[in-house]
N, C-alpha and C positions, 0 to 999 in steps of 0.2 A: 509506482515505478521508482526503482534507485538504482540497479547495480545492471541486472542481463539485458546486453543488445548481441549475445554472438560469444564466438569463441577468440576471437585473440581482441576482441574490445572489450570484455569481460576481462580477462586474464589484465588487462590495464588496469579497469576498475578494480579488480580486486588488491591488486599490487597499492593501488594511488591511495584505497583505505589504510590500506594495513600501514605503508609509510605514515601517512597523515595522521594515523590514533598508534603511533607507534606499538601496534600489535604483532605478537609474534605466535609460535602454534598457542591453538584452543588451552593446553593443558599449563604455557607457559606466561600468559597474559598478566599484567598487571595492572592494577588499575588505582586511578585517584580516589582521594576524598573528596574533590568535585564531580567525580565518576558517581558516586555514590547518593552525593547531593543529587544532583540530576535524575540518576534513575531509581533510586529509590521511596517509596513510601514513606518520605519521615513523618514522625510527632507534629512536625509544625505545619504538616501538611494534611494528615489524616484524621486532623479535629473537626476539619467543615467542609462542607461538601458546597460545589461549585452550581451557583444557578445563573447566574447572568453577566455579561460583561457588555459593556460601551466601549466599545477600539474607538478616541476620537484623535488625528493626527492629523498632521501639514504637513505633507511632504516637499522639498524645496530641492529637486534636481539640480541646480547649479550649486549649489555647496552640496549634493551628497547628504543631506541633512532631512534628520525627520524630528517632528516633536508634538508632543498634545498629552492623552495622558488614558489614563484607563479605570474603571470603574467596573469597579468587583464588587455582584451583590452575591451574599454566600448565606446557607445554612448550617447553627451549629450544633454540632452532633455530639461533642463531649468539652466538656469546658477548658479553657486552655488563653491565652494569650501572647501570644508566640504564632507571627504566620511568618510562613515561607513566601515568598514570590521571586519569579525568576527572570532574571535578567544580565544578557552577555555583554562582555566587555567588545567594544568600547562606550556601548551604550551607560545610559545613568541614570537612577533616578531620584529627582530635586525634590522631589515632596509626598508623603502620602498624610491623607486627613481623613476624619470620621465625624460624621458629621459635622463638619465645618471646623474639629478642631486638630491640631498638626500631631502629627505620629515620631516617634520616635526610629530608627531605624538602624542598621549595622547592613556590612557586605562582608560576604565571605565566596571570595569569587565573584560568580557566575551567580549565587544566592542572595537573597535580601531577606534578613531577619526583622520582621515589622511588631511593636510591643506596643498591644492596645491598650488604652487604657482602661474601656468600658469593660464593664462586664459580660463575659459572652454565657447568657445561658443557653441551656439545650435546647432546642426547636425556634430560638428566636433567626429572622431575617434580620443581617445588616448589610450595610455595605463600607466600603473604603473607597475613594478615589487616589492614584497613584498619578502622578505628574513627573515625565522622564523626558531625555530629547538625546540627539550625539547625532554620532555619522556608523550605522549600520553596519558591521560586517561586507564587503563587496564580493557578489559568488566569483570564483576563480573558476569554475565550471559547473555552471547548475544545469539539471538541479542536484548533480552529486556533492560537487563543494558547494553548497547554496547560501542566498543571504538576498543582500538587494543586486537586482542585476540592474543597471544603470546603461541603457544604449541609447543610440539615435537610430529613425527610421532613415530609407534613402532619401527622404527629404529633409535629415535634417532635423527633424522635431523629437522628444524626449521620446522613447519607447523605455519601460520601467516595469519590472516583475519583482514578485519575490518567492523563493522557494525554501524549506526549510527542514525536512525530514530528515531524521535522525540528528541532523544538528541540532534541533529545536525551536519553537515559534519564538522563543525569549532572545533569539539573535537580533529581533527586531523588534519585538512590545514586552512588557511585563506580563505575566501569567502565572498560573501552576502550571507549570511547565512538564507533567507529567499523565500519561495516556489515560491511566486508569477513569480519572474523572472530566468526562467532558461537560462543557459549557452546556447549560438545555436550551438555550436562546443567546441572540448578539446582535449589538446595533453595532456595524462598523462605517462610522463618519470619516473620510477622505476628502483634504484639501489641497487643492492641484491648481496649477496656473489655468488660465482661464480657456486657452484655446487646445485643451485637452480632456480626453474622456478618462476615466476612473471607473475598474471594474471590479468588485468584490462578490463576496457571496451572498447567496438569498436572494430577495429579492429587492430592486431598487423603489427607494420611497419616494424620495424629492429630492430635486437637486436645487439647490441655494445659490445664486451669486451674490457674491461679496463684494464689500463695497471697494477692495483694493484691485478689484477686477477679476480673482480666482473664482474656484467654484469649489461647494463640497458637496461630495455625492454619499449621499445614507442608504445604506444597503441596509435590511434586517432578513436573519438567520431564524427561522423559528421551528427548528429540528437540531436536537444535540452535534456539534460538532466537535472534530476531533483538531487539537494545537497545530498543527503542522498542515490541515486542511484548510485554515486562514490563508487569504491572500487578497495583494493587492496588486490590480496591474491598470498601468497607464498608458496612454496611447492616442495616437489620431486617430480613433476607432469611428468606424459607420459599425451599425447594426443589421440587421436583418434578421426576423423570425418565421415563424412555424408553429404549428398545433400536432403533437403527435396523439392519435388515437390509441392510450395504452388500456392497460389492466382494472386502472382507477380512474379512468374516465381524461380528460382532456391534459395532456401537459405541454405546458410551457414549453416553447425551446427556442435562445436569444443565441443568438453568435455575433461574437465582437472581434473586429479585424483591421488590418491596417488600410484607408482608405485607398488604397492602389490595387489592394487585393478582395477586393469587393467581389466581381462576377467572378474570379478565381475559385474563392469563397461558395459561391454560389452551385458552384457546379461539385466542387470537390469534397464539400459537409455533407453530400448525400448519405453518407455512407454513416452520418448519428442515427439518422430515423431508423438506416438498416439495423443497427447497433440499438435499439432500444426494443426492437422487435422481436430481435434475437434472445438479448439478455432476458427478455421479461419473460419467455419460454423457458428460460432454462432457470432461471433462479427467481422468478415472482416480479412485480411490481417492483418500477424504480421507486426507490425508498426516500423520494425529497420531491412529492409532488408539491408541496406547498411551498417547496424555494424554487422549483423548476430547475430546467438543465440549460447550462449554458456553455458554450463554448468557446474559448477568447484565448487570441492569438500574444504571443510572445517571444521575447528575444532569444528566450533556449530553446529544448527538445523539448518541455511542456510536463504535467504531474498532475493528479489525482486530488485536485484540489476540489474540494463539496460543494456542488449545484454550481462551480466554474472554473471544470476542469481546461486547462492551459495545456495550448496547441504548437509546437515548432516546427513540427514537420516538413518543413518546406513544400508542401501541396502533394508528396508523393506516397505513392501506394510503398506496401514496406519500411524498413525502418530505415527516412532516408534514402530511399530505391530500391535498397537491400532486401534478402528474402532473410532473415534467420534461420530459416527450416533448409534453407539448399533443395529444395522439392517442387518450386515454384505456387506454392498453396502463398505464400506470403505474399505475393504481389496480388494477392483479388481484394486487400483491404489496408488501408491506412494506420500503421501498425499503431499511432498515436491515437487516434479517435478511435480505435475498439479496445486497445488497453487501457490507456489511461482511465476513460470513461467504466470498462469493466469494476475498476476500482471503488464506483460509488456503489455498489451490494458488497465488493471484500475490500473493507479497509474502512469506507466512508461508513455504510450501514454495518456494518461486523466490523469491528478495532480491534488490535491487539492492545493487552493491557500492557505488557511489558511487549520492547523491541525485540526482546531475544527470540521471540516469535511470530517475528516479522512474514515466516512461509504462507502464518492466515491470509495476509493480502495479498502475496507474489505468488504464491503457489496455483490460487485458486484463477486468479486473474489472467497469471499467467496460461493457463488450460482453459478460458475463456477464449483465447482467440482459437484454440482448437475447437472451443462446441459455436462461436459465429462461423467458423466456416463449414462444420458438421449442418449449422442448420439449412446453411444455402447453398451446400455442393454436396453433401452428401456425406454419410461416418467414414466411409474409406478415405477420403479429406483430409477431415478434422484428425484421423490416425495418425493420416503420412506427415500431418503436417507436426503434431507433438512427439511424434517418432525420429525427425528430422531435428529439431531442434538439441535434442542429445547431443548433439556435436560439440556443444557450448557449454558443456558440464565439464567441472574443474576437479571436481571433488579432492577438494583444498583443506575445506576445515568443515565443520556438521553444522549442519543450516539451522540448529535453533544456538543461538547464542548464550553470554552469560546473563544472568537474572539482575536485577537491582543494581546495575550499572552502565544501563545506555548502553548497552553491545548486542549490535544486530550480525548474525550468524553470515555463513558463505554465500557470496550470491548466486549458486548453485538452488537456492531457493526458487531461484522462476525456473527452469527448464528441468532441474530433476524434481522439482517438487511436483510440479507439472506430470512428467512421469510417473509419480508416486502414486496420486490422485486417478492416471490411464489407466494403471497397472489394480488398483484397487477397483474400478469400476470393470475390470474384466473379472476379478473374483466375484463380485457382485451377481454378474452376468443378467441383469434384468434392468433394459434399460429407462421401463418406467419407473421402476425402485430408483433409479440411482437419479433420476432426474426430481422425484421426489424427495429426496435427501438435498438436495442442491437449493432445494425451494423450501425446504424444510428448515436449511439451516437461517436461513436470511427473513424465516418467518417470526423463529425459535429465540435469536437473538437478533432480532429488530432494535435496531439505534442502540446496541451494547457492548459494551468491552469485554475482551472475553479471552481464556487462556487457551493454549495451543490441549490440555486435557480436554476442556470442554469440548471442541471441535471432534477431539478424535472418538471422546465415548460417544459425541449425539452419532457419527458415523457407525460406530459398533450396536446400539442401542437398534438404528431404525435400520441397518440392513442384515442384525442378527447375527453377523461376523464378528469375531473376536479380531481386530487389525494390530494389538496393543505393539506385536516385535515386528509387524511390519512399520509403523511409525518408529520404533525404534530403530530397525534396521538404516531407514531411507535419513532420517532427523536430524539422530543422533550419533551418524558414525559414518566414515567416508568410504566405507566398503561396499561393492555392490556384488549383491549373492550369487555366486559360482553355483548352475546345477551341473554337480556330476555324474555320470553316469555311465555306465559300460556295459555290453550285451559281452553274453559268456553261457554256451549251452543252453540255449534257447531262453533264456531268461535276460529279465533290465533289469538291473540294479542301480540305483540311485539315490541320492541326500542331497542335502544343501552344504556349502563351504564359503568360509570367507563373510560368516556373517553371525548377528549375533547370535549367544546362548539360545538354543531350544527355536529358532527360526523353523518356522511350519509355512508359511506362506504356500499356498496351492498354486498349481502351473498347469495351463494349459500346456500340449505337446500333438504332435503328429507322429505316430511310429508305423511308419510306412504307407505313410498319409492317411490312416485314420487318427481321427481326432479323438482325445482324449483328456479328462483334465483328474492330472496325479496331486495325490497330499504329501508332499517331501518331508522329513524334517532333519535333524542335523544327524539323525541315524542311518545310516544301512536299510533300505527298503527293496525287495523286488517283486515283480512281475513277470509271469509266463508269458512267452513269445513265441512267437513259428522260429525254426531255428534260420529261414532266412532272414528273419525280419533286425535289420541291421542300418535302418537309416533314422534317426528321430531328428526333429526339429522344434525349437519350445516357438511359440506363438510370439512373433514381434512385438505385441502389443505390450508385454511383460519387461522389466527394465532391469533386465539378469543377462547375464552372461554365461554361457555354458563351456564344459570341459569333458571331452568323450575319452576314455583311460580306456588306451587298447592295450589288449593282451600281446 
């Protein structure tokens, strides 16, 4: 989740980006040399490949302070001495060593150039330990402007989250701060005052008291995750669990909540187990049985954080009460626990490599709550309900972004992308095919990073469809296809307008209510008719616009 809740809280979001990364149109954008640091593949990054990391940190709510350090074990793949690791100002870091002896280092920015000494050959395992501390970035509104969010519960006691997508996990630890390579395992150790709980990913080991009275809680990770799916949250939490009977046999599932919101809690989580039974229907087994699912409550609206996805919802169905869809299909589910949660098969088990292809997780996720409510009210549902949500499309800027510069695309990404994926499963027209592509995809790139090509050929490959200029059309370009078409002497004549070069995309239609499905393309096509036949209609499902040219 980052950007769509809706049509004029979108239009916010999109405006509060574009001010904040001082972006102007797609064609007119500018970008840093920390722009570039950030999102691109450097040299000092693409020597060695990332296998394990120790997150070990104090966090100290009364100063806003965090500090401890991090251990990076890496493989190396081409010889080189020169690493990258990333980390934001105001944060710092005091020391990195290798095997116990001190490193040299440089800043440039938001980057840390670290000069080993050792020799790095090919295939050898080592590691570094990185030692940094400050006071965190504070979210101004997470998780959009994300970072540390620093509150108290109504009692009074420290409530503490952190959120960090697109901004990056290096707002808050040292890392490769870059998508392509994730972590294949992580022990994240958390030291908190003592009359408070500590929730991170994976699963929890042991919890330590200290002799100063805190406590630190060791969570470990042992499924790839992805920078920005890190997190840590603090709180008066109680617990309560659950065994869900899924696909791979028994999973876990913890919920961690503010102690007042216990039997709240209790009655209003129903709706994960429905959400776990739904998703593993439509897209295969959840992809982190071994770190389990857990759910844990927070000071914001909540994100797609891996095996502990964060909840804000205030306990209400829709977003916030809200329907997004205007169709009333929104209120049968809790738009945070089926979205967010969606995200752990697109984003958490499927990553994009680069942001600028941020539609893999919102698009798909986003048409996730349309097939949780196709599975338990029915397809006319799940339709009205991502039919509905079209309200909320801006078509501002082209939802894939720029490459190798941290810039994620319009947030037109969840509701039209959403459409994209309706519209393409009605070409499809078979709906065990297309539910096997869905399960297909999340099998095919299990726990990998992968480009918005990849996604679109496995689409084309398993359902035998050429889609290549309807991804381009929907993606790449803010136009949405005009069919025209005009009866004249018993005949239809019809094309496509308003869309890219050589657009063929097939449309269903009713021409005086029979049903039909026409191959447009950007030519002149007709069809014999009765000469009264004078009424067509293109099928809703389709996310085109039509224009009838009378004589």
């Amino acid at each position: 989740m980052k950007k769509y809740f809706g049509g004029a809280f979108i239009a916010f979001l999109v405006g509060f980006t574009a001010n904040a990364q001082g972006l102007l149109n797609k064609s007119e954008t500018v970008f840093t040399h920390q722009d570039t640091l950030r999102g691109s593949i450097t040299k000092e990054r693409a020597w060695w490949d990332l296998k394990y990391y120790h997150l070990d940190i104090k966090v100290n709510p009364s100063e806003k302070f965090i500090s401890g350090s991090n251990t990076v074990r890496y493989t190396v793949l081409t010889e080189n001495n020169r690493m990258q690791i990333d980390l934001q100002q105001p944060m710092n870091i005091t020391k990195v060593t290798q095997n116990g002896k001190e490193l040299k280092f440089e800043r440039d920015g938001n980057a840390f150039f670290i000069t080993l000494n050792e020799k790095q050959k090919v295939g050898n395992t080592k590691e570094i330990v990185i030692s940094y501390e400050g006071k965190p970035k504070e979210a101004v509104r997470a998780p959009w402007d994300g970072g540390f969010s620093w509150k108290k519960d109504k009692n009074g006691k420290d409530f503490i989250a952190t959120s960090c997508q697109g901004l990056g996990a290096s707002v808050w630890w040292p890392c490769k701060d870059h998508m392509y390579d994730e972590v294949e395992n992580m022990l994240i150790s958390v030291n908190v005052p003592g009359d408070l709980t500590e929730v991170s990913n994976g699963r929890l080991k042991s919890v330590k008291k200290e002799k100063d009275g805190t406590k630190t809680f060791n969570w470990y990770v042992s499924n790839p995750i992805n920078n920005y799916g890190v997190n840590v949250n603090i709180g008066d939490y109680v617990n309560f669990s659950e065994v869900f009977k899924g696909e791979k046999g028994d999973l876990d599932c913890n919920y961690y909540v503010l102690r007042d919101n216990l039997a709240l809690a209790k009655e209003h989580f129903k709706d994960a187990p429905k959400m776990l039974k739904a998703f593993e229907n439509w897209f295969g087994p959840y992809p982190f049985y071994e770190d389990s699912y857990k759910l844990v409550e927070v000071p914001y609206l909540g994100m797609e954080h891996q095996s502990s996805v964060t909840y804000g919802n205030e306990y209400k169905k829709g977003y916030l009460g809200r329907d997004l869809s205007g169709t009333g299909w929104g209120l049968k589910f809790d738009f945070i626990i089926i979205h967010e949660s969606g995200h752990e098969w697109f984003a958490n088990n499927i990553t994009y490599k680069d942001i600028a292809d941020m539609w893999i997780h919102e698009s798909f996720t986003n048409y996730s709550e349309s097939l949780f409510l196709e599975y338990y009210y029915g397809k006319e549902a799940g339709a009205e309900y991502v039919i509905g949500c079209r309200k909320g499309i801006e078509n501002d800027k082209p939802i894939i972004g720029h490459y190798d510069v941290n810039n994620e695309g319009s947030g037109d990404m969840y509701p039209k992308g959403a459409n994209m994926l309706h519209t393409i499963r009605q070409i499809v027209n078979d709906d065990a095919k297309w539910k096997s592509i869905l399960r297909g995809l999340n099998k095919t790139f299990y726990h990998q990073t992968v480009t918005s090509k990849q996604i679109e050929d496995y689409i084309n490959d398993q359902s035998g469809i050429n889609f290549n200029r309807v991804y381009a059309q929907y993606l790449t370009t803010t136009k949405i296809p005009v069919f025209e078409y005009m009866f004249k002497n018993g005949t239809l004549g019809y094309h496509w307008t308003n869309c890219v070069s050589k657009f063929d995309m097939p449309v269903k239609v009713k021409i005086n209510g029979v049903e039909t499905m026409l191959k447009p393309t950007t030519d002149w096509q007709s069809v014999k008719t009765e000469n009264e036949d004078r009424k067509l209609e293109v099928d809703k499902n389709f996310y085109v616009t039509t224009s009838n040219i009378i004589e």
